[in-house]
VOPAGU-2260 file (C-alpha; in pm, 1 decimal, decimal comma):
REM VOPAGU-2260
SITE   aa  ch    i         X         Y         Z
SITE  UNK   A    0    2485,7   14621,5    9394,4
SITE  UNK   A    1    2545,9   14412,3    9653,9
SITE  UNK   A    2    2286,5   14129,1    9550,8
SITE  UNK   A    3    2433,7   14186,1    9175,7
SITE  UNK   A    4    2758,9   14070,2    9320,7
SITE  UNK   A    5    2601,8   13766,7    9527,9
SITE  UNK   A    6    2392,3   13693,6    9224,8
SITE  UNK   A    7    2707,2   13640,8    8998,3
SITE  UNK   A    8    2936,1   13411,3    9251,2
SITE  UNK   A    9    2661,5   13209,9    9238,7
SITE  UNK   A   10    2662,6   13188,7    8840,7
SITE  UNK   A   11    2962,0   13086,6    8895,0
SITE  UNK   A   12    3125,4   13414,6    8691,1
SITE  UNK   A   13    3360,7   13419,3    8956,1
SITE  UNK   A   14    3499,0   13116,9    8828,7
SITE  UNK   A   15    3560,7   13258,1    8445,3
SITE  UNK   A   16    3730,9   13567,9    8571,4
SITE  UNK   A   17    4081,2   13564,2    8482,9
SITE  UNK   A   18    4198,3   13881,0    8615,5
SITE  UNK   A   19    4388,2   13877,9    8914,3
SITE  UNK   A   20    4577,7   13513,6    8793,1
SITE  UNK   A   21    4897,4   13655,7    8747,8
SITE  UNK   A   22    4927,5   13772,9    9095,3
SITE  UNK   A   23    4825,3   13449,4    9249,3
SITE  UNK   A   24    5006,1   13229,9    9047,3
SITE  UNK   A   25    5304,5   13423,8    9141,0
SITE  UNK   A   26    5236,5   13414,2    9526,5
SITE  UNK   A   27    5217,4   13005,9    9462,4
SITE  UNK   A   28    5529,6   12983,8    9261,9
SITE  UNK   A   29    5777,1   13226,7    9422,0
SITE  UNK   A   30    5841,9   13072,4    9773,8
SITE  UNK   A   31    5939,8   12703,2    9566,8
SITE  UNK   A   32    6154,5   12920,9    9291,3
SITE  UNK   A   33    6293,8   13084,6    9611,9
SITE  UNK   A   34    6379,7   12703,9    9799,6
SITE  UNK   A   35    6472,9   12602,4    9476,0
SITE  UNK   A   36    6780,4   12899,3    9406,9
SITE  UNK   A   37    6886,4   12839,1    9810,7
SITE  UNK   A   38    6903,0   12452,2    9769,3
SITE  UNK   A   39    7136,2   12533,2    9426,4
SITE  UNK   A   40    7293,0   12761,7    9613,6
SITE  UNK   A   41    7410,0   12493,9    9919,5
SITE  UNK   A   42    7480,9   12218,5    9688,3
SITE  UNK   A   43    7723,0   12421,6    9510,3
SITE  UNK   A   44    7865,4   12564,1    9842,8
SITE  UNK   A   45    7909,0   12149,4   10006,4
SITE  UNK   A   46    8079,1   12070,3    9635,6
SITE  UNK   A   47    8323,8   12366,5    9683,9
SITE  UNK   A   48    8379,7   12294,0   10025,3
SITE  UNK   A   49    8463,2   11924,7    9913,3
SITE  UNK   A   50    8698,0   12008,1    9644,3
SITE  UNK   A   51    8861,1   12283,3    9906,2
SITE  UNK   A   52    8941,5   11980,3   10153,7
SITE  UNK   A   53    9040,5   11735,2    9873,6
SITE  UNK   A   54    9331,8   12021,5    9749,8
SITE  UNK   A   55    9457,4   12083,1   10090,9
SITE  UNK   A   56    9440,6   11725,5   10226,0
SITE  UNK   A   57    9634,1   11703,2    9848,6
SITE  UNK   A   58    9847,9   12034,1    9984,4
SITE  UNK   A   59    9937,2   11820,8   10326,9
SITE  UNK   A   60   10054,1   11553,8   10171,2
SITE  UNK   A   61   10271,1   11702,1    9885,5
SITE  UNK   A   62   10443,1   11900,4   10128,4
SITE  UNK   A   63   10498,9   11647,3   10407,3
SITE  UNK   A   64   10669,1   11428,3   10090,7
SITE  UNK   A   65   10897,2   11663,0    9963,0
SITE  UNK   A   66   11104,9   11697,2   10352,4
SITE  UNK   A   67   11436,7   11543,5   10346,4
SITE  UNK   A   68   11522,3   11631,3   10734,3
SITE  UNK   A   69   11307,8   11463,8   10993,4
SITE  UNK   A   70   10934,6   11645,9   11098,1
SITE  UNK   A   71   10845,8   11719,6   11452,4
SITE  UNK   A   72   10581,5   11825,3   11644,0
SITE  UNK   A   73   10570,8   12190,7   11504,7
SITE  UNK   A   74   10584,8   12072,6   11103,9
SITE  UNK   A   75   10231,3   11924,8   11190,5
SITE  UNK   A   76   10116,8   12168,1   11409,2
SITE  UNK   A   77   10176,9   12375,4   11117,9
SITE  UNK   A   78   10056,5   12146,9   10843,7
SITE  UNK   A   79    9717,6   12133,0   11086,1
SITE  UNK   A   80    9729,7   12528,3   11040,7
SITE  UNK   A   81    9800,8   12473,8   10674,8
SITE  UNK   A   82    9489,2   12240,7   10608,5
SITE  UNK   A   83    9281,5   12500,5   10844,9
SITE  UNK   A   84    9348,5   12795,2   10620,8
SITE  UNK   A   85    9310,5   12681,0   10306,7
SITE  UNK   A   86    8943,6   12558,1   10382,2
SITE  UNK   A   87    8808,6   12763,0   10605,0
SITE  UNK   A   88    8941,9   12925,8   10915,7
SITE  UNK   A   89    8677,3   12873,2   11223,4
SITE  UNK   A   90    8579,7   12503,2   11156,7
SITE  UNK   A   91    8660,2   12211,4   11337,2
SITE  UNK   A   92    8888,5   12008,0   11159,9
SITE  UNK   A   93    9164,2   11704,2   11244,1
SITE  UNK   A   94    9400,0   11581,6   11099,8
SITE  UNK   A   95    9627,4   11268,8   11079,0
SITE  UNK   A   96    9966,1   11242,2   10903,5
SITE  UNK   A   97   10172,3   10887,0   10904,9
SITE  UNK   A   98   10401,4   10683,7   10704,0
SITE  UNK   A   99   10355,9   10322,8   10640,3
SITE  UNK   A  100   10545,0   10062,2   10451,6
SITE  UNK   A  101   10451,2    9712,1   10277,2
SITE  UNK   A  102   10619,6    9440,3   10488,5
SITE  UNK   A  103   10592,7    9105,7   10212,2
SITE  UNK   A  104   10621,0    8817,7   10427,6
SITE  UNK   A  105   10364,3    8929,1   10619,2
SITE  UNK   A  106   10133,6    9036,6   10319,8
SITE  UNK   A  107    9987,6    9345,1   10500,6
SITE  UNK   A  108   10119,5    9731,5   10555,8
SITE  UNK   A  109   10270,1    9852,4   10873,8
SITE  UNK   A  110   10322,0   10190,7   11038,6
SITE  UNK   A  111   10651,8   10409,4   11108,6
SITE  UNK   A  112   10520,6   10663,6   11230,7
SITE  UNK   A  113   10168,7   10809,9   11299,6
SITE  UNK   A  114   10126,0   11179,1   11440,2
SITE  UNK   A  115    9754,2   11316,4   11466,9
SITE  UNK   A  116    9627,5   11686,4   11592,0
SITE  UNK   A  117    9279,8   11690,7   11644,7
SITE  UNK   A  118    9023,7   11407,4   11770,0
SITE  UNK   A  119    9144,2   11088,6   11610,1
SITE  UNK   A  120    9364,8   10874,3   11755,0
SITE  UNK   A  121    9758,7   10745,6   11590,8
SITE  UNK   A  122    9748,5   10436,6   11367,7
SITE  UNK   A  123    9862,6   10162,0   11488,2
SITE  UNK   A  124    9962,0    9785,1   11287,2
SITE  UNK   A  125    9597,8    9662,0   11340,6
SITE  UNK   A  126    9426,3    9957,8   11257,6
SITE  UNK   A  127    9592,6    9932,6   10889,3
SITE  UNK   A  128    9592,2    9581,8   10895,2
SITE  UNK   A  129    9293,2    9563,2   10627,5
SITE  UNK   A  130    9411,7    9874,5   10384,9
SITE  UNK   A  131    9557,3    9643,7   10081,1
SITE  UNK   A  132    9252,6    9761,2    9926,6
SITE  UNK   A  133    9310,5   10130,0   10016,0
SITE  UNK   A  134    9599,0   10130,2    9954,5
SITE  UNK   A  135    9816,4   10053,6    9596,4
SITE  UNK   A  136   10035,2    9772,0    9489,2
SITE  UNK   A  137   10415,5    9842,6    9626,8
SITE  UNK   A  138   10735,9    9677,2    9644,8
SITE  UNK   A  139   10847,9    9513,9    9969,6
SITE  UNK   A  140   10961,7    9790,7   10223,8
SITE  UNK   A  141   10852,1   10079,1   10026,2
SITE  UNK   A  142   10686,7   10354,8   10247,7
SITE  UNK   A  143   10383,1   10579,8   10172,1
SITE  UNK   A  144   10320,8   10897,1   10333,7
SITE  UNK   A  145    9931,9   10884,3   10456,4
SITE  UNK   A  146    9766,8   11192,0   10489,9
SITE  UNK   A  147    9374,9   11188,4   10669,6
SITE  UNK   A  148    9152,4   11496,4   10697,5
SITE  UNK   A  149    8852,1   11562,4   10832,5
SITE  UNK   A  150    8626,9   11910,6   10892,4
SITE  UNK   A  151    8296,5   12003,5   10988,9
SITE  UNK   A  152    8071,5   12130,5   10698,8
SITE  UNK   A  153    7744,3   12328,7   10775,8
SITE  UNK   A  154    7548,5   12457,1   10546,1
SITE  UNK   A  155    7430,9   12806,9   10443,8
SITE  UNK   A  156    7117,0   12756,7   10411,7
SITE  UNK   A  157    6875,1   12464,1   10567,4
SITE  UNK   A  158    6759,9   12376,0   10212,4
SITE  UNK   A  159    6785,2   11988,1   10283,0
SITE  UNK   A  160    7145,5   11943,2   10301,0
SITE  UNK   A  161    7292,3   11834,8   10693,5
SITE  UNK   A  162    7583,0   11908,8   10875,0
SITE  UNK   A  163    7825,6   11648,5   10805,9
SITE  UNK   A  164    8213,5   11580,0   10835,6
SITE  UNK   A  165    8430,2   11596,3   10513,3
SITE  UNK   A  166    8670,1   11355,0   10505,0
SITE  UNK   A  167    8970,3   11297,3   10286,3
SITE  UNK   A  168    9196,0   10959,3   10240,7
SITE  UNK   A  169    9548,9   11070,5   10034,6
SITE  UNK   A  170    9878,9   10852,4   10002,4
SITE  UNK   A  171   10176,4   11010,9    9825,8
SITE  UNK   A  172   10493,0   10821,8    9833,8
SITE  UNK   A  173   10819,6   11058,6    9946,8
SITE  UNK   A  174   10974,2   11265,3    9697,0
SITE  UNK   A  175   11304,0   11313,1    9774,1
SITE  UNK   A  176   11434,9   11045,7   10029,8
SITE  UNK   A  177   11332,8   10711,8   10040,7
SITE  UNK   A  178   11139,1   10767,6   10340,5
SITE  UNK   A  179   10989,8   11091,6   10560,9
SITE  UNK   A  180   11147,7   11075,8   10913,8
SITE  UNK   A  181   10979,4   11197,7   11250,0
SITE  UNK   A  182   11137,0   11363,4   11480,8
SITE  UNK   A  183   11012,6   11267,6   11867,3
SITE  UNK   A  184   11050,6   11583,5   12097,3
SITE  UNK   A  185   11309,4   11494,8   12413,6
């Protein structure tokens, strides 16, 4: 029996089997089908978690724009809370909330007002020196409410995909007033 079995690997009969296929073509092709639901799985989790950001950096801004009496210190430590809970509680995120206006002569924006929680710093004239781009077309002295976000995003699953910071750039000009007002604590 044994020399039977010897005698036809060598024939090469081992080679025209077929039974047995099924099993090893699945042991090949499940570990990639499994990588390839995960990786599907994280890219639709980052474009959620984009789209989340976008609306609440969106959320921010609408409701900074609609104040008639002056913001303080608390409105943004609240907005900050705002933009944290409507993404994703537990991440780090920061945040940056000013008002700038077109000044003509000068052919450039300027700031109001900047307030920021988190880890980047206030704007200052210089910083948005350079935005005309960013920015859209305005009359002279009109002011834009600028709202900046950014958060942490780590994925599920390491499919590929690295951590990386989302970031969101959103001007609304004010609803109600002709400009939003900030309130400096005494």
């Amino acid at each position: 029996m044994f020399m039977h079995n010897v005698k036809s690997f060598l024939r090469a009969d081992f080679a025209r089997r077929e039974d047995g296929s099924v099993a090893i073509e699945t042991v090949i092709i499940l570990p990639v089908l499994f990588w390839a639901f995960l990786s599907m799985f994280s890219i639709f989790d980052a474009y959620r978690m984009y789209a989340k950001n976008q609306k609440a950096a969106y959320t921010v801004g609408d409701m900074v724009t609609r104040e008639t009496q002056p913001i303080d210190a608390a409105y943004v430590d609240g907005a900050h809370d705002l933009f944290d809970y409507l993404t994703r509680p537990g991440q780090n995120s920061s945040i940056r909330i000013s008002q700038v206006y077109y000044d003509k002569q000068a052919v450039k924006f300027k700031t109001d007002w900047s307030v920021t929680r988190g880890t980047p710093t206030a704007l200052t004239n210089d910083d948005i020196g350079s935005w005309n781009t960013r920015l859209p077309k305005v009359l002279d002295g009109e002011r834009l409410v600028v709202v900046e976000t950014w958060s942490d995003f780590d994925p599920v699953f390491a499919t590929g995909l690295e951590d990386r910071v989302i970031s969101n750039f959103v001007f609304t000009r004010p609803r109600y007033a002709p400009q939003v007002l900030y309130a400096e604590a005494s």
